[in-house]
C-alpha positions as CSV (number, residue, x, y, z in Angstrom):
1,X,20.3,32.8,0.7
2,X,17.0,31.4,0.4
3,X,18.1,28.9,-2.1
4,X,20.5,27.7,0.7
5,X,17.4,27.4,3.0
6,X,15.3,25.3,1.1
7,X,17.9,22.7,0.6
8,X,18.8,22.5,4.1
9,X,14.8,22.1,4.7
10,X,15.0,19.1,1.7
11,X,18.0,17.6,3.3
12,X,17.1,17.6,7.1
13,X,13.5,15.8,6.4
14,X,11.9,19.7,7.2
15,X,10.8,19.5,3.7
16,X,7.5,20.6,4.6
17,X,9.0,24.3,5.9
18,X,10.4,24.6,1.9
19,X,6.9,26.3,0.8
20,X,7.3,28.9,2.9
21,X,10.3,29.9,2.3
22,X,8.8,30.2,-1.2
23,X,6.0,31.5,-0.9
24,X,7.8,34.5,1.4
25,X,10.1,34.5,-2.4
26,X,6.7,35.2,-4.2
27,X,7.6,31.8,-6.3
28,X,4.1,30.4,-7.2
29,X,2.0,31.7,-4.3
30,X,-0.7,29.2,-5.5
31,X,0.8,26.1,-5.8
32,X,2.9,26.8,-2.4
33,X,-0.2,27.5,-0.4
34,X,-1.7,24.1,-1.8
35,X,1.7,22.2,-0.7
36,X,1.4,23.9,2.0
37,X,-2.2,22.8,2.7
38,X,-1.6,19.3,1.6
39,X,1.6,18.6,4.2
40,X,0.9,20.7,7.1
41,X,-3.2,21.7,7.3
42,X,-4.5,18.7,5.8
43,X,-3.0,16.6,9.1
44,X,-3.4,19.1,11.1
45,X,-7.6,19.2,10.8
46,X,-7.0,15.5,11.1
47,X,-5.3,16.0,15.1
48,X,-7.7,18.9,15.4
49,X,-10.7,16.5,14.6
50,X,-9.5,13.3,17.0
51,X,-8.8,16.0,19.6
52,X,-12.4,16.4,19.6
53,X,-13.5,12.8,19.2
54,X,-11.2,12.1,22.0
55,X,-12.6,15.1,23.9
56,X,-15.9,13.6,23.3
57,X,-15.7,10.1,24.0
58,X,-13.2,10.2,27.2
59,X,-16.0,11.8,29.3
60,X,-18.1,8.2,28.6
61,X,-15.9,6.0,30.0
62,X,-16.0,5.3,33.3
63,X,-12.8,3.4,34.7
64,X,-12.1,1.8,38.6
65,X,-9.9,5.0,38.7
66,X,-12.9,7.5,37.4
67,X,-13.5,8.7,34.0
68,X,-10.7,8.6,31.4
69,X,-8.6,12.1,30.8
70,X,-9.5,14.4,28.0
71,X,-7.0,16.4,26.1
72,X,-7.5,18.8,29.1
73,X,-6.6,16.9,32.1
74,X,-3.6,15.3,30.3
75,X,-2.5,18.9,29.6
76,X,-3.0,19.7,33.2
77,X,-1.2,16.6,34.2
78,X,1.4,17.3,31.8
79,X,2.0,20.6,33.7
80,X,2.2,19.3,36.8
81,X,4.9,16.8,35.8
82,X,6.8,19.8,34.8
83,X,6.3,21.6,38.1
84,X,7.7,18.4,39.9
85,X,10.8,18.3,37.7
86,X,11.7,21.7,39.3
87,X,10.8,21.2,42.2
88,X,13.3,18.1,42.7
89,X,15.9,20.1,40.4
90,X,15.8,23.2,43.1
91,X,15.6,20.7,45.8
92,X,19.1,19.4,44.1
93,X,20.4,23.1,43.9
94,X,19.6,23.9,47.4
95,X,21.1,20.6,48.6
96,X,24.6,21.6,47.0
97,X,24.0,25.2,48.1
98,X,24.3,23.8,51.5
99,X,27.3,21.4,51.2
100,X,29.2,24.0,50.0
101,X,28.8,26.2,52.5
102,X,29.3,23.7,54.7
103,X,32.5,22.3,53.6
104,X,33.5,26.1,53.2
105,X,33.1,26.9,57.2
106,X,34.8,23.6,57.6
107,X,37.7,24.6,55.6
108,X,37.9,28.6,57.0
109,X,38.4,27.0,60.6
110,X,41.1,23.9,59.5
111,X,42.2,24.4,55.8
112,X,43.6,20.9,56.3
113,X,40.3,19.7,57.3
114,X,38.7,16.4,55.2
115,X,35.8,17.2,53.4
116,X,33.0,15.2,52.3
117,X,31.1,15.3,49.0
118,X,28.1,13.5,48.3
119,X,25.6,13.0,45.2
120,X,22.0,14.6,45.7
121,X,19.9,10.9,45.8
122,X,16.3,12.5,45.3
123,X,13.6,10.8,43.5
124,X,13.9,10.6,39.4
125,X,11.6,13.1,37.7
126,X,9.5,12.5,34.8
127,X,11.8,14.0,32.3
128,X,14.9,12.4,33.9
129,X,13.2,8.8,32.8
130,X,12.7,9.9,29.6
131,X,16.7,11.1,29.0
132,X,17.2,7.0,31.0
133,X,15.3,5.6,28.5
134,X,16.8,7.5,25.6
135,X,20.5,6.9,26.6
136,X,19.3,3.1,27.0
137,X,17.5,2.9,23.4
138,X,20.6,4.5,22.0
139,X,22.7,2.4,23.4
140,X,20.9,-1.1,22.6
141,X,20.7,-0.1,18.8
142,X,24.6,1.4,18.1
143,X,25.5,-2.1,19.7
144,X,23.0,-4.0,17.4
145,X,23.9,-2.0,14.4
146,X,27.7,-2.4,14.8
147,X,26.2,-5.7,14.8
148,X,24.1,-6.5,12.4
149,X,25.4,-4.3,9.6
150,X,28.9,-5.6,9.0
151,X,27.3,-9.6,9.5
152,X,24.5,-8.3,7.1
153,X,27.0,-7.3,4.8
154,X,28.5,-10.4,4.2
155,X,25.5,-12.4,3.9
156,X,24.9,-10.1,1.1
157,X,28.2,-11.1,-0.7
158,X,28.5,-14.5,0.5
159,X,25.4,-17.0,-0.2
160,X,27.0,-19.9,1.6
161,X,27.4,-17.5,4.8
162,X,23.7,-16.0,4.2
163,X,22.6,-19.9,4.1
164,X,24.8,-20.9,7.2
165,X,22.5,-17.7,9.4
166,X,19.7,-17.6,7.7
167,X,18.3,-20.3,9.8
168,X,19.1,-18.7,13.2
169,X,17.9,-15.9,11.9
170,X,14.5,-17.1,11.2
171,X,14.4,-18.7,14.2
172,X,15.6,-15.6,16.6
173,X,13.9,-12.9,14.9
174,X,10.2,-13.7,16.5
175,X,11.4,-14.1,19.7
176,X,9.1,-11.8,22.4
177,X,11.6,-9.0,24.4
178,X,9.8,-10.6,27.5
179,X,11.0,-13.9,26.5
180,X,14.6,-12.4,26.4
181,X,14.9,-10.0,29.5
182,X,14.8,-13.2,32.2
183,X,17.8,-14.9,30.3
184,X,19.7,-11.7,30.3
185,X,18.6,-10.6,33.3
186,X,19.9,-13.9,34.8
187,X,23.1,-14.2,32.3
188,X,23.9,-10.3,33.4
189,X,23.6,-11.1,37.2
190,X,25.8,-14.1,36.5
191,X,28.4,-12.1,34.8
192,X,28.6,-8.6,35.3
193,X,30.2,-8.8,38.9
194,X,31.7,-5.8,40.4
195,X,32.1,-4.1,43.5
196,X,32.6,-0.6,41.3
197,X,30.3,-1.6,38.1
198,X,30.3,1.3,35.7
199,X,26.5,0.9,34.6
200,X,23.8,-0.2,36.7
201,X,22.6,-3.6,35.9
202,X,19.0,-2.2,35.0
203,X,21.0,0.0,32.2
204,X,22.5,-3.3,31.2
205,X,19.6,-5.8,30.9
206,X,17.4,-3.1,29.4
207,X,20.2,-2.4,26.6
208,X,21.2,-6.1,25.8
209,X,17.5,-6.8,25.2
210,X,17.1,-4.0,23.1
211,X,20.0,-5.1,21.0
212,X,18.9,-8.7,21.0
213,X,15.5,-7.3,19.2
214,X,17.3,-4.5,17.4
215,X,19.5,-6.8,15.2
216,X,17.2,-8.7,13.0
217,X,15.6,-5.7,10.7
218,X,18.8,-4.2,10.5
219,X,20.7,-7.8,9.5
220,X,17.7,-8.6,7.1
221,X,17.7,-5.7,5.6
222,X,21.7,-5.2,4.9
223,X,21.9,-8.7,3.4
224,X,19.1,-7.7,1.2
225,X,20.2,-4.7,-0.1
226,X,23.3,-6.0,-0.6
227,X,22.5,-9.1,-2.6
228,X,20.1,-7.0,-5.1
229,X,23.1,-5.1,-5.6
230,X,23.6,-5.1,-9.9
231,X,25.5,-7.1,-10.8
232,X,27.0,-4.9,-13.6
233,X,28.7,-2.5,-10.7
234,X,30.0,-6.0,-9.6
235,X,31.4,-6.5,-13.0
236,X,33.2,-3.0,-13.1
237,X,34.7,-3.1,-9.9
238,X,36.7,-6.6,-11.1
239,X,37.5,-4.6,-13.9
240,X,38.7,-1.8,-12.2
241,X,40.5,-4.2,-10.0
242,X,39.2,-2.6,-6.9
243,X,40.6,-4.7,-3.6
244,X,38.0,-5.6,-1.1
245,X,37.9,-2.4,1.0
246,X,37.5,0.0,-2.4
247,X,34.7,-2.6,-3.6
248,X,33.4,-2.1,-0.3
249,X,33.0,1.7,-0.2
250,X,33.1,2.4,-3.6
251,X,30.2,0.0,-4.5
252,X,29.0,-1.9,-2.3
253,X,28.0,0.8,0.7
254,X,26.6,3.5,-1.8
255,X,24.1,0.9,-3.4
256,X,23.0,-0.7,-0.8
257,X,22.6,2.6,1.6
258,X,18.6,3.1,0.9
259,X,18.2,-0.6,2.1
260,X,20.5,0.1,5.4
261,X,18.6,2.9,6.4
262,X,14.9,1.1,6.2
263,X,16.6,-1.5,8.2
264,X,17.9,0.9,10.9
265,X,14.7,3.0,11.3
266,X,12.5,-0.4,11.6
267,X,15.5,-1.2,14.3
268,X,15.2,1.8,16.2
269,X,11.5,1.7,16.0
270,X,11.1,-1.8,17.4
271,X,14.3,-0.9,19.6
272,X,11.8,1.8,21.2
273,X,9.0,-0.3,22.0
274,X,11.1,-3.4,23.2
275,X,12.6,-0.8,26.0
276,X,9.2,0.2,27.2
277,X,8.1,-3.4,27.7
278,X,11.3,-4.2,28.9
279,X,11.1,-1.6,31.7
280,X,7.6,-1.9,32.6
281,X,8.7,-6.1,33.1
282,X,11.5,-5.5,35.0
283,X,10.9,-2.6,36.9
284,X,14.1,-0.6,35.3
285,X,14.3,3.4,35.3
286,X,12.6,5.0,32.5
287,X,9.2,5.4,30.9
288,X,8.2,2.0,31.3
289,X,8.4,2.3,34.7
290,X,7.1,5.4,35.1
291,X,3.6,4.3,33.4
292,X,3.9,0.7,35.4
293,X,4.4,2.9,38.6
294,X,1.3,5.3,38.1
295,X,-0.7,2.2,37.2
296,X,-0.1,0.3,40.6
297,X,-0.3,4.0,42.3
298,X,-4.2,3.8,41.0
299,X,-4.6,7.7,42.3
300,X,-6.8,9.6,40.4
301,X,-4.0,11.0,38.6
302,X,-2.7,7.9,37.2
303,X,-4.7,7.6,34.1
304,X,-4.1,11.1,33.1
305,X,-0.1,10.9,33.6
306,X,-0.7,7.6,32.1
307,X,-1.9,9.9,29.1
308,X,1.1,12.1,29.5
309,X,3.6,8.8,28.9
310,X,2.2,7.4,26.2
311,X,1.8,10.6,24.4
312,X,5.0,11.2,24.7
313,X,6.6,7.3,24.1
314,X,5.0,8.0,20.7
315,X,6.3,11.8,19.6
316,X,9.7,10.3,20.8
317,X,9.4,7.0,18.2
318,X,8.2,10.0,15.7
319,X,11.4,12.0,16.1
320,X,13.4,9.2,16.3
321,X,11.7,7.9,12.8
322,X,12.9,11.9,11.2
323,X,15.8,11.8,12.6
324,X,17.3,8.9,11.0
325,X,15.1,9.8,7.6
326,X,16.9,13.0,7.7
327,X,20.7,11.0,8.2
328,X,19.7,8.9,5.3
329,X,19.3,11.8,3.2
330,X,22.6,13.3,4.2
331,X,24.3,10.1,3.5
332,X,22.7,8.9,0.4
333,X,23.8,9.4,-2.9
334,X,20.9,10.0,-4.9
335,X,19.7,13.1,-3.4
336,X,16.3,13.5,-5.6
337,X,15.0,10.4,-4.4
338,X,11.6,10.7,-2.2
339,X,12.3,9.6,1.5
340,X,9.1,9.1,3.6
């Protein structure tokens, strides 16, 4: 059993649970509780020790808006965004309470009577921007890597095609989010026309820039892993005879998987940031918005719920970054090798 919980720790990039698990075994107690030491206490006295610088050093800097927020106030801050999330959510409870039993009087004295349901429209709390923000990262980087990995792949195989994009390429990949989002804002206003739309337009000018950025590590990345595929698995697969689909899973996919993956994370890393800028620029839900709102609210909150956002902008990138660490290692094929 405990066998079977290590591996799952290995496999799911929680690899730094494992000593635990065997040093509760008795397997080594010495060299577990230095692995142990090493990968969790070693950064932990590091966040323990810029805590306290941070502590330190916030109290001395005197802003237009007071003094900048310790590790205290943006804990107290971050409490009080929590409060105001239920708040609204049983201000959204008690508002359906109340159409219900309304439409139900309605309907005890006329069972034939028409009645009316509407959608609660209160204000969006702080955690419903960050669940706007994730759906719209997700979004921008499936579409950029349905994108970008079948296009890198044949750049990979095909020179002539890799020289044909590799100037666009070059010439795309630089380009600023904020030089992107007023074309797409405009192109988006232009096309997407609809009396019903089934996304907001925000939801679709923040995602097509995020793809837009997305593409490029992801397309780079492909075509090089690809290309440094050996050449002697190219060889066999001729021999073997394998048509182009069997090359392509058989060989080509497993070998170049590693090289996929360090595209995709560097993708959903810049996908992340692009969003934030993106939102802050063009006033769309999410976090962006939420830390350009506070800004311009210039209450003495602000700088501590400031704090809050970009605390929390960078744990999210962090669990984003594991996440697709730990789907490499459950697609790879070599499952020994070290994934940081």
């Amino acid at each position: 059993m405990s066998t079977r919980i290590i591996n799952f720790f290995e496999s799911s990039g929680l690899s730094w649970l494992a000593p635990f698990v065997k040093l509760a075994k008795g397997d080594n107690p010495g060299e577990q509780i230095n692995t142990i030491f090493k990968s969790l206490g070693i950064p932990l006295v590091a966040f323990a020790l810029f805590l306290f610088f941070w502590d330190l050093s916030a109290s001395k800097v005197n802003t237009s808006l007071g003094k900048l927020p310790g590790p205290s106030q943006v804990i107290e801050q971050a409490q009080g965004l929590m409060a105001e999330h239920q708040a609204e959510k049983e201000k959204e409870l008690a508002f359906y309470e109340r159409q219900e039993k309304r439409n139900a009087a309605k309907l005890a004295k006329n069972p034939d009577a028409t009645v009316k349901w509407r959608d609660y429209n209160g204000r969006a709390t702080y955690l419903d921007q960050i669940w706007t923000s994730l759906y719209t990262v997700f979004t921008g980087f499936l579409l950029a890597s349905f994108i970008a990995i079948p296009i890198g792949i044949i750049c990979g195989l095909n020179q002539t095609v890799y020289s044909a994009l590799d100037p666009l390429i070059q010439i795309f990949k630089p380009v600023s989010p904020l030089a992107w989002l007023p074309i797409v804002t405009m192109v988006v206003s232009a096309v997407y026309v609809s009396d019903d739309p089934m996304f907001a337009k925000s939801f679709v000018t923040s995602a097509i820039t995020v793809t837009l950025c997305c593409l490029w590590p992801t397309l780079i990345n492909t075509a090089v892993g690809v290309g440094s595929i050996d050449k002697d698995l190219i060889n066999v697969s001729r021999v073997l005879r394998l048509n182009w689909f069997q090359k392509l899973t058989k060989v080509v996919l497993p070998s170049s998987i590693p090289m996929i993956f360090t595209g995709l994370r560097l993708s959903l890393g810049v996908g992340w940031m692009v969003l934030i800028a993106a939102e802050m620029l063009a006033q769309n839900p999410g976090l962006g918005k939420f830390v350009w709102d506070e800004f311009q609210n210039g209450s003495s909150n602000s700088l501590g719920r400031i704090m809050v956002a970009v605390l929390t902008i960078g744990f999210i990138g962090f669990i984003l970054d594991r996440l697709m660490l730990t789907l490499q290692k459950r697609v790879s094929w070599d499952k020994s090798a070290i994934l940081k």
